[in-house]
C-alpha positions in Angstrom: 77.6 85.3 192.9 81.2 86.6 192.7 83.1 85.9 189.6 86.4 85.1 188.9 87.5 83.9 185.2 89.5 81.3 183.2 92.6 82.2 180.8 93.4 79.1 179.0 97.5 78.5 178.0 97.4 79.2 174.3 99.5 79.3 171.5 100.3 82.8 170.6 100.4 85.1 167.4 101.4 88.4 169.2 104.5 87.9 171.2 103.6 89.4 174.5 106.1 91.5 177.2 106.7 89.8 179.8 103.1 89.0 181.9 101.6 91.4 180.9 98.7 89.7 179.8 98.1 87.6 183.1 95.3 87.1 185.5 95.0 89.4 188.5 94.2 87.6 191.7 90.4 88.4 193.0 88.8 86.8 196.0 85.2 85.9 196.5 83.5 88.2 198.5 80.4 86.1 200.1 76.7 86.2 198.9 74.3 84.0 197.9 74.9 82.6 194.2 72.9 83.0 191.2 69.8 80.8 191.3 67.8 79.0 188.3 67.5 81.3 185.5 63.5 81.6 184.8 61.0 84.0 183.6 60.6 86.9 186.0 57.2 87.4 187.2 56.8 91.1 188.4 53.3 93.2 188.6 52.5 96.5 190.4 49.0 97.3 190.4 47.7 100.6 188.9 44.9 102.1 186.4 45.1 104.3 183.3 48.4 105.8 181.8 49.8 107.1 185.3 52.9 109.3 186.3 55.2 108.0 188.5 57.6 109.8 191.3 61.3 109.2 191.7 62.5 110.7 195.1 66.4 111.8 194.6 67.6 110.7 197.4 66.0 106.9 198.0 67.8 104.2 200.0 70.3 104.5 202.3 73.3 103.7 200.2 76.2 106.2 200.9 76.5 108.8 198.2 80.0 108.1 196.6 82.5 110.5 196.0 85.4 109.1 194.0 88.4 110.0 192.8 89.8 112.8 190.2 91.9 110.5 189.1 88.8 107.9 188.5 87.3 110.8 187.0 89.7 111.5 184.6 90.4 107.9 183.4 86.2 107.1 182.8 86.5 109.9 181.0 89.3 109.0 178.9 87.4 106.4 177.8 84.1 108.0 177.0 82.7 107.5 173.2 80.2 108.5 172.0 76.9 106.6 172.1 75.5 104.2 169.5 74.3 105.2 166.1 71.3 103.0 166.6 70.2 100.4 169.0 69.7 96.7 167.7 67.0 94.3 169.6 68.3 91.6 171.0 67.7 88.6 168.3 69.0 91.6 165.6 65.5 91.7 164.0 65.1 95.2 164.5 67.0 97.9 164.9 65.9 102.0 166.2 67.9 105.0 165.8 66.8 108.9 166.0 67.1 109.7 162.3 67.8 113.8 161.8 65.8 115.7 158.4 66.8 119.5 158.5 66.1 120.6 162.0 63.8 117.5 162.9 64.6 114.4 165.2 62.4 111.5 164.1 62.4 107.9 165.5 63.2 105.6 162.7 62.7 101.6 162.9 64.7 99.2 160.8 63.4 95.9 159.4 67.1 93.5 159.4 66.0 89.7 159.6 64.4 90.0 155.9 65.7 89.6 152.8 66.3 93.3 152.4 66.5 95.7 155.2 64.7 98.5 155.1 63.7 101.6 157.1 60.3 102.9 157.7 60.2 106.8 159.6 58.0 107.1 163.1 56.8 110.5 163.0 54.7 111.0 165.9 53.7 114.6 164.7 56.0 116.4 166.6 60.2 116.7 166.5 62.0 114.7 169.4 64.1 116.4 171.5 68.0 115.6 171.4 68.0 114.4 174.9 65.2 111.2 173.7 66.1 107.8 172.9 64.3 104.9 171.3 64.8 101.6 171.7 63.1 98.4 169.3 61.1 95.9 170.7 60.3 92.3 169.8 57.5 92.9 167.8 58.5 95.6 165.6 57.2 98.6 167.8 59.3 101.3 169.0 59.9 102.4 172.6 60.5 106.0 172.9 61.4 107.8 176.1 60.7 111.7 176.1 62.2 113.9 178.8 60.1 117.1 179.4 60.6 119.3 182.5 61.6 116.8 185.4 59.0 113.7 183.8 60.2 111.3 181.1 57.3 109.8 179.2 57.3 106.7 177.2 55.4 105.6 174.1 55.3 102.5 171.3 55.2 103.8 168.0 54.5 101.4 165.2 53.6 102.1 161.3 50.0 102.4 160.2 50.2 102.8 156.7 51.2 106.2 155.7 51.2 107.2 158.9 52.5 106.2 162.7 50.5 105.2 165.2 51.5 105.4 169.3 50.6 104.0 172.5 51.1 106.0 176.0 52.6 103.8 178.4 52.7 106.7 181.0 55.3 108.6 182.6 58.4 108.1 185.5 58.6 111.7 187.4 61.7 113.0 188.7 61.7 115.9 190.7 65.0 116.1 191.7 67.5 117.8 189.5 70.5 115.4 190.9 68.7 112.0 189.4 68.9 110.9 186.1 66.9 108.3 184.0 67.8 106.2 181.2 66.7 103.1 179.2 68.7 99.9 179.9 70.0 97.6 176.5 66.5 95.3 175.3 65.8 92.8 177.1 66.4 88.9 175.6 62.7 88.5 175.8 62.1 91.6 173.7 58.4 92.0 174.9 59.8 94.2 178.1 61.7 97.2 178.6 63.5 99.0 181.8 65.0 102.0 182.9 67.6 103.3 186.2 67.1 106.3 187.4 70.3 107.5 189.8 70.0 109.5 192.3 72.4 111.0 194.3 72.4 108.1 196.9 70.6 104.7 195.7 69.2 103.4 192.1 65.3 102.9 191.1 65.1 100.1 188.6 61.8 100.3 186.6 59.9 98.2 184.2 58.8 100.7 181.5 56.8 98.4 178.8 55.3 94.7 178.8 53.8 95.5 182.5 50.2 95.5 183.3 49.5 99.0 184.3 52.4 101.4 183.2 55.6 102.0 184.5 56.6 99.7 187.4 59.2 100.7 190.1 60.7 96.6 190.1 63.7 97.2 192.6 65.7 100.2 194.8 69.3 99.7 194.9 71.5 101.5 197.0 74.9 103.5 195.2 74.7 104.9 191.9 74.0 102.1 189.2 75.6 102.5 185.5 76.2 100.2 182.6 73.2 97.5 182.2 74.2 93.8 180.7 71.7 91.1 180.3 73.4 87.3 181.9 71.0 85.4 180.5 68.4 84.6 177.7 65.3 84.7 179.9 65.8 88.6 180.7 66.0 87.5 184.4 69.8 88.4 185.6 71.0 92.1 185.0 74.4 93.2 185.7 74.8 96.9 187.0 78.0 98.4 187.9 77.3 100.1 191.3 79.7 103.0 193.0 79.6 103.0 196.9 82.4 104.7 198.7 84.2 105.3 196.0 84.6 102.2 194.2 82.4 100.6 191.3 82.0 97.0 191.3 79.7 94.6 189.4 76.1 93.2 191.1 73.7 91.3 189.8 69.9 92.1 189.9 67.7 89.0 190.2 64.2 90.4 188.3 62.8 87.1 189.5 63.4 87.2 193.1 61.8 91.4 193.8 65.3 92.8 192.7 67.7 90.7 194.8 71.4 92.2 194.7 74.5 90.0 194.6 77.9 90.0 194.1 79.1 89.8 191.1 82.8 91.0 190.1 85.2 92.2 192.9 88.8 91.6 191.8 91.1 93.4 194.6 88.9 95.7 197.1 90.5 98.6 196.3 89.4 98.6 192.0 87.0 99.3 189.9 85.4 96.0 188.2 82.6 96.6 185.2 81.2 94.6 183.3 80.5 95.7 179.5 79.5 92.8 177.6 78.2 89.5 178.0 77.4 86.3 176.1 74.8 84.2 177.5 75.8 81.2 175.4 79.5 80.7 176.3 79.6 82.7 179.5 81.6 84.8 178.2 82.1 88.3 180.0 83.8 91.3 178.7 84.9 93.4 181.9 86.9 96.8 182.7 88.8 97.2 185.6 92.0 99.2 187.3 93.1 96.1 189.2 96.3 95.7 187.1 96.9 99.3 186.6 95.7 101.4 189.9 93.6 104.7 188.2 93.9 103.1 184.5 91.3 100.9 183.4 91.6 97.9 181.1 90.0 95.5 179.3 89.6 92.0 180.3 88.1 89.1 179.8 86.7 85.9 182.2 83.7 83.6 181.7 80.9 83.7 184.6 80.8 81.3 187.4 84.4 80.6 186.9 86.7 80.4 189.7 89.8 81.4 187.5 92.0 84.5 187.3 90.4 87.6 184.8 93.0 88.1 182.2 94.1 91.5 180.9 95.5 90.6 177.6 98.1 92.9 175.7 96.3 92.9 173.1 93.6 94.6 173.8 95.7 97.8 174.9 95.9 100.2 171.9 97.4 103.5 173.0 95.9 107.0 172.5 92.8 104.5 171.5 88.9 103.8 173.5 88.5 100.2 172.8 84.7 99.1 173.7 83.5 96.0 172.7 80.1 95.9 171.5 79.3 92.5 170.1 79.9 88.9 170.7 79.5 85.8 168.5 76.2 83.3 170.1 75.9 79.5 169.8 79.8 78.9 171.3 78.3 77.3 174.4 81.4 75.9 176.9 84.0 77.3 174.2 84.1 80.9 175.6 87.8 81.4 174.6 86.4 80.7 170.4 84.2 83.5 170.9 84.5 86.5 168.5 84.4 89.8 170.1 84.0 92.9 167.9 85.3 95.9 169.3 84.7 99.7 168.3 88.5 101.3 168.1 88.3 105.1 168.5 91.6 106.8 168.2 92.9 110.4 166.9 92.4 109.3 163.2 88.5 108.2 163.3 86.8 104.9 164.5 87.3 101.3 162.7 86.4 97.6 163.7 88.6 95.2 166.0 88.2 91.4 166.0 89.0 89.7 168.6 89.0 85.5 170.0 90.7 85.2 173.7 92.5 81.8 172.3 94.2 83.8 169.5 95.4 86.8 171.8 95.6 88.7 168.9 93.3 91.6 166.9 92.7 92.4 163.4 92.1 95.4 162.6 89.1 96.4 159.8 88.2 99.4 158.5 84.7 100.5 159.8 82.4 100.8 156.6 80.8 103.7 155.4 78.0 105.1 157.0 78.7 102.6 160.0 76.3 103.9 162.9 79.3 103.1 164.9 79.0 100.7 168.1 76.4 99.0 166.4 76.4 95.5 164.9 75.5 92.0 165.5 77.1 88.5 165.1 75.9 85.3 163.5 76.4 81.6 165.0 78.8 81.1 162.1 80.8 84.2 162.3 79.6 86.8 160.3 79.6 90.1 162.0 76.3 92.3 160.1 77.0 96.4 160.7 74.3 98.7 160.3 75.1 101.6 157.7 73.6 104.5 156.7 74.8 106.8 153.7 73.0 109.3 151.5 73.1 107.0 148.7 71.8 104.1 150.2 69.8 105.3 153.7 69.4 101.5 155.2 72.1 99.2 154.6 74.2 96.3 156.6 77.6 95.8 155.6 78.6 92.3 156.0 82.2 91.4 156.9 83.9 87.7 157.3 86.7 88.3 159.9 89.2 85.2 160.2 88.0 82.5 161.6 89.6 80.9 164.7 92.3 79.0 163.0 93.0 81.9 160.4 94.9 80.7 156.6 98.4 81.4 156.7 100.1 84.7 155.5 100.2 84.1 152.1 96.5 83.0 151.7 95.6 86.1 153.7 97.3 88.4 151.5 94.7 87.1 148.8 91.8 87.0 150.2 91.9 90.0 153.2 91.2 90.6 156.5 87.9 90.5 156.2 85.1 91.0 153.0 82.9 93.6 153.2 79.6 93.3 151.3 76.7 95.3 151.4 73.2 94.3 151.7 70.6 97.0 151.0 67.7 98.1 148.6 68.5 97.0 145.1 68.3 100.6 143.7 70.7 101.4 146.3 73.0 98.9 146.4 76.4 99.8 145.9 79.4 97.6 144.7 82.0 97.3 147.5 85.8 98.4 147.6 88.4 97.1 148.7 89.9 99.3 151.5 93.4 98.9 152.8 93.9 97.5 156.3 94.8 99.7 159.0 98.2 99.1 160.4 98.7 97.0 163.0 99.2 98.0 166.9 103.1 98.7 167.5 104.6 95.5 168.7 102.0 92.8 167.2 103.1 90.0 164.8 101.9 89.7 161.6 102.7 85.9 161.3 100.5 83.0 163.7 102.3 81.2 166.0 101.6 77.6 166.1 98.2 76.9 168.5 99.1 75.2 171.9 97.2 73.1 174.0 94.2 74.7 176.3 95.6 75.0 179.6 93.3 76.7 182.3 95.8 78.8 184.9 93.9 78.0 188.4 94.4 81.3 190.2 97.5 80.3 192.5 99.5 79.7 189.8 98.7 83.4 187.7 102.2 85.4 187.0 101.0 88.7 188.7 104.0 90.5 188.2 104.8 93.2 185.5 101.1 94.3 185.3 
């Protein structure tokens, strides 16, 4: 399926330059749509806790070579990874905690009444190149890379101590390929990995499969990013590079790995998508189709047949803006949805808020101790950030962003941008302060505009000038 995305006419807070914030025309390129969205049913047949090989250089795919220019803008963008990885109903949360010279997986209990942490030593220090990942049921998935294999285990408290279960090993003999986990799965009883090669992409189902790890798909190009589409864990999105170019396909699990279409806005750009919101449609994307070699931030809502829109807002200079979150339960309102957004600029990293029908962001300061990129939305819009400090080691600082219709200057002034409260250990607990709001992007109001009428642009009608 190739997607194109709505921007609905709305009234606006931040007066915008010209068009800058309009839709970039795409064009479908052909391909079968998405199908039905099920429960993928997927089973390779094997005995014991075995090793698997992945050859470098699978498929026929062509090997792409890119640009410097391409080069230099991902990396312009680069952050660094998560402080800790959250499930994907926010039950649980993993992170590699660090005591003295020791790396030790660490799980955290957050759909209680207090979270707390409880340490996975496995009797033996993970290496800095290991990541962990929570599942469903409160294990932790661990993958271990040791001379050309990556093993994978579920580690899980037994009383004082940590109990762990091989799942087996993915071999990669090549230097040239490289194998990582993908975000958890909706279902949160499975688990999967890509490992790239030089030339084509091995998808592989690392836990919930009958017999160890289970090569599911080969996909030609090099594969990166990894966004669930829906709540079934059927539909991934993976941003594949062939000659060149990086667009966004879509891996039916269901159907033995079928690839589709998925994002193409002009032939010639780079389309990903980052984030996606199974509820509203929703799809956070970053592309170079407005600005040829500089990618920015857009949004669009799958299946739509609409223009992407780049908004203004979302462009902070010297600044990587990656959004990380989005609010659930805003089915067929995509444009109420509240994105939060990791800001890191020369001066540290903070919290954006976002909502496509406000075309404005607010700006919070990040709490402290935030494991940055990390954090996870309620239905009613409160946005939960893991935080870790030496005074209190497991905590979630809670903050109330404005609301869709926000209170008018003067109300703000009194109550804040947003609250932030922390939830932690009694003994722990520590009273909140208020912190002063960072100052707003250069050209960006400070007082709303009045809210228009929804209006959806069809695509022939998109101002594409000025971008």
């Amino acid at each position: 399926m190739t997607m194109r995305a709505i921007e609905p006419s709305t009234g606006r807070e931040v007066p915008d330059q010209g068009v800058s914030e309009h839709g970039v025309a795409g064009h479908e390129v052909p391909g079968p749509g998405v199908p039905g969205l099920g429960v993928p049913g997927l089973g390779v047949p094997g005995l014991g806790v075995p090793e698997f090989e992945v050859s470098g250089h699978q498929g026929t795919g062509q090997e792409g070579t890119g640009h410097g220019q391409r080069a230099a803008v991902a990396a312009a963008v680069a952050v660094p990874p998560p402080g800790c990885v959250l499930s994907a109903d926010g039950s649980y949360g993993a992170r590699l905690a660090r005591e003295g010279d020791s790396l030790f997986p660490e799980r955290w209990t957050l759909d209680g009444p207090e979270p707390y942490a409880v340490p996975l030593r496995a009797g033996r220090s993970e290496e800095p190149g290991a990541e962990v990942q929570p599942m469903g049921d409160g294990r932790v998935l661990v993958r271990r890379p040791v001379d050309g294999r990556h093993a994978f285990s579920l580690l899980y408290p037994t009383g004082p101590g940590t109990g762990e279960v091989l799942l087996g090993a993915v071999v990669c003999p090549d230097g040239g390929t490289r194998l990582r986990l993908l975000p958890p799965a909706p279902c949160g009883r499975r688990a999967y990995a890509v490992a790239v090669g030089p030339r084509s992409t091995a998808l592989w189902l690392v836990a919930g499969g009958a017999f160890g790890p289970e090569r599911v798909a080969e996909i030609p190009g090099r594969c990166s990013g990894g966004v669930w589409l829906d709540r079934a864990g059927r539909m991934l999105s993976l941003d594949r590079e062939t000659g060149g170019r990086t667009k966004a396909v879509v891996v039916d699990l269901e159907r033995g790995g079928e690839v589709s279409p998925l994002l193409e806005i002009t032939e010639e750009s780079d389309d990903r998508v980052l984030l996606a919101d199974p509820d509203s449609g929703l799809l956070l994307i970053r592309s170079d189709a407005p600005s040829p070699g500089r990618g920015r931030l857009g949004w669009g809502v799958l299946g739509s047949t609409l223009p992407v829109r780049f908004p203004a807002s979302l462009r902070l200079p010297d600044c990587a803006v990656t959004p990380f979150a989005v609010q659930p339960g805003q089915a067929l309102t995509p444009e109420g949805c509240a994105v939060a957004l990791r800001v890191d600029g020369p001066l540290g990293s903070w919290v954006g808020v976002w909502r496509p029908a406000q075309r404005r962001m607010h700006h919070l300061p990040a709490p402290e101790g935030w494991l940055a990129g990390t954090g996870l939305w309620t239905a009613d819009g409160v946005l939960r950030l893991p935080c870790a400090t030496p005074a209190m080691p497991c905590g979630v600082a809670v903050l109330n962003p404005p609301g869709p219709n926000p209170p008018g200057p003067e109300r703000q002034s009194e109550r804040g941008r947003g609250e932030d409260r922390r939830e932690g250990p009694p003994e722990g607990r520590e009273a909140s302060s208020e912190k002063p709001e960072l100052p707003s992007p250069e050209g960006e109001s400070m007082t709303p505009a009045a809210p228009a009428a929804l209006r959806p642009v069809p695509l022939r009608e998109a101002p594409l000038g000025g971008l």
